[in-house]
C-alpha positions, 0 to 999 in steps of 0.5 A, a space after each residue: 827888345 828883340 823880336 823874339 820877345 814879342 807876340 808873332 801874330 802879324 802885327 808889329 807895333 813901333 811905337 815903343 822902339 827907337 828909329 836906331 833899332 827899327 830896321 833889324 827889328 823889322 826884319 827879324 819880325 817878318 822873318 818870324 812871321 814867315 817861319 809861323 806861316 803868316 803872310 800878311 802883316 800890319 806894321 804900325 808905324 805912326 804918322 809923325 813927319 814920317 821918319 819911322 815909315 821911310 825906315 820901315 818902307 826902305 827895309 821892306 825894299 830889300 827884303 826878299 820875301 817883300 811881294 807887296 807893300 802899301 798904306 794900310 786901307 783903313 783907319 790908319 792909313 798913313 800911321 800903317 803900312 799893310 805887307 805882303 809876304 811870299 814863301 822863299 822858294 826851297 834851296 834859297 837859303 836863310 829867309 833873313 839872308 838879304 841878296 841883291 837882285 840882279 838885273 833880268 832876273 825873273 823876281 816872279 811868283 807862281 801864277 803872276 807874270 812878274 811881282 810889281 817891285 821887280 818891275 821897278 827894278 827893271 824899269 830903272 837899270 839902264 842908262 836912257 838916251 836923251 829924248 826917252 821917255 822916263 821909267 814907266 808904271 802902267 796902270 791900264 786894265 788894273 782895278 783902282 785898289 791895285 793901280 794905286 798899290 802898284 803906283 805907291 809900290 813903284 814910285 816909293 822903289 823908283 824913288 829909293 833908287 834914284 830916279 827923277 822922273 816917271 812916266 804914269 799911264 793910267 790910259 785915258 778910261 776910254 772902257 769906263 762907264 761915265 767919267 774916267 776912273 783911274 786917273 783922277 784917283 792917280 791925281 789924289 794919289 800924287 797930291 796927298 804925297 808930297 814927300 815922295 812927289 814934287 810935281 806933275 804934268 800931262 806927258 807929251 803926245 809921243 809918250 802917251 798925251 792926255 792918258 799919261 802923267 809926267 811925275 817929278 820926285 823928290 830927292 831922298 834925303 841922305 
């Protein structure tokens, strides 16, 4: 079954496919979306041992049109993963037609200083000298909802891409009413992916101490 034969509403449902044929799917799918005007897609993936979410995530990665992607806020959550799709600008060719980001390339959209998978991207093309500190995700001044979709964006791009360690500052909540927000949230996060993360601890003084965590990822399994 192809995507042509399915209904384009903005749900993708992958129980009934097999892991060979969900990456072309996937694709063709958001191209079909994006063709009907639908931004927003909901891929149902299933939770498993999360086989079918890491083909779906890796693809997601490389699609052009990805602004955005993250577990589904709701009921599903670790059985879906909610999408964001961004019209190609005009010129750019296919919509389907994958092309490799080169590094210092703006990757922005209008009214956004730069989309928060490019800056994953930036964050890990250059060779770092001993002693600096790892790619960093900032988290200050976000709202908790889009500090942990950045934090899941990146640390999922980061860790496709090879990296082994990053440096999460989420700012020690010295604005919040109360108790700190942001950081125990970014905690929960890390402990309840421990596909993705393998360990952490408090950064060092000079890379930001009690409002930074230094986190380990897992190696991809090839």
């Amino acid at each position: 079954m192809s995507a042509d034969e399915l209904d384009i509403d903005g749900t993708l449902d992958l129980h009934m496919f097999q892991p060979r044929d969900v990456k072309d799917l996937v694709r063709d799918y958001l191209d079909a979306c994006l063709e009907r005007g639908i931004l927003d897609v909901r891929i149902i993936h299933g939770k498993g041992i999360g086989v079918q979410r890491e083909i779906v995530r890796a693809e997601l990665a490389r699609h052009p049109a990805v602004q955005s992607f993250g577990t589904a806020p709701d009921a599903g959550s670790w059985g879906a993963t909610v999408v964001r799709l961004q019209r190609p600008a005009s010129g750019s060719g296919e919509m389907g037609k994958h092309k490799t980001r080169q590094p210092g390339s703006s990757g922005r959209t209008k009214g956004t200083a730069r989309s928060i998978r490019h800056e994953a991207y930036e964050a890990e093309d250059r060779p770092r000298p001993s002693g600096e500190p790892p790619p960093a995700i900032h988290l200050r001044q976000l709202r908790a909802a889009q500090a942990l979709e950045k934090l899941e964006m990146q640390l999922f791009l980061l860790q496709r891409r090879g990296a082994h360690q990053v440096l999460v500052i989420h700012g020690r909540g010295l604005r919040s009413q109360g108790e700190p927000v942001i950081a125990p949230l970014v905690q929960d996060w890390l402990r309840a992916h421990p596909d993705i993360v393998a360990s952490w601890q408090p950064a060092p003084r000079d890379w930001g101490g009690e409002g930074a965590l230094v986190v380990a990822l897992r190696k991809v399994q090839s």
